[in-house]
Steps between C-alpha positions, in 0.01 A plus 500: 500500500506366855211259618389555822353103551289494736461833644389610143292228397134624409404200755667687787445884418103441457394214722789425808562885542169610528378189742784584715392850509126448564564234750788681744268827528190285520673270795634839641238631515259243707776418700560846649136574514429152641174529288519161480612422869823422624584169269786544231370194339119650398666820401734337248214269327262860478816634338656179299068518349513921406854437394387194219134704430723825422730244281220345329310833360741612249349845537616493873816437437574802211335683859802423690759441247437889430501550899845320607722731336293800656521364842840390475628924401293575799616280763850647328405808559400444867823342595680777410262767643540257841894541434543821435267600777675253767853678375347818613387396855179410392449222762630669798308817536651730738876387466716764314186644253194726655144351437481786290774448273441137490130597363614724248708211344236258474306756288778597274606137492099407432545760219752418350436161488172549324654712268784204403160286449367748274778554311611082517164452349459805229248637641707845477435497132122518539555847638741602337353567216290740595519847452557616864712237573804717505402715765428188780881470581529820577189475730569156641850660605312815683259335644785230654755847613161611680417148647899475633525825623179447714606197604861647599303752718260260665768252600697773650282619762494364840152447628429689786450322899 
């Protein structure tokens, strides 16, 4: 068996990990909101304190030891919504895709995406065993024909001087 050291010692999974976490959204947070005013140095002793509170309640800490891995497939997720959506022209609207196009995409890639989420998390199988489960595909699929083909005729007209 391989031994991680330090990055899987219990000391570092359930106390630095969690501290780190607490205390970079915590400093983030009052730092972009200047809740606190415009000094770094307050900001980072309000987080450094909710970062060792959070690491001294040992509920606190199952809290975000069960939340890291969560945030961590989303901000996963995210990127490569941002990436795929860049690829497609995303950030110049206007340049080589229609508005209308480019709108269409971000629903079927906002669809799609929540459906890899679903099915990343096994969610599917809640539904899936139920009875009228086997119909939804078939509905889902109609429902998405009708959605493009509306879409295909809405982008195509020219709006009228």
């Amino acid at each position: 068996m391989v031994s991680l050291g330090l990055l899987g010692s219990e000391f570092f999974i359930n106390l630095i990990l969690p501290f780190l976490f607490i205390f970079t959204i915590v400093f983030a947070i009052l730092d972009k909101t200047k809740f606190l005013g415009e000094k770094k140095d307050i900001n980072a002793i309000v987080a450094l304190v909710f970062g060792l509170v959070t690491v001294g309640v040992p509920w606190a800490i199952g809290v975000v030891l069960n939340i890291i891995p969560v945030v961590a497939v989303i901000i996963v997720i995210l990127i490569a919504w941002l990436m795929t959506y860049g690829f497609v022209g995303g950030y110049t609207p206007g340049e080589g895709i229609s508005k209308a196009w480019l709108k269409t995409f971000q629903i079927l890639l906002g669809i799609v995406f929540i459906g890899v989420i679903v099915w990343a998390t096994g969610l599917y199988k809640i539904v899936a065993d139920k009875p009228w489960a086997s119909q939804i595909g078939e509905t889902v699929f109609l429902v998405g024909a009708i959605i493009a083909v509306i879409a295909i005729v809405i982008s195509g007209k020219e709006p009228s001087k």
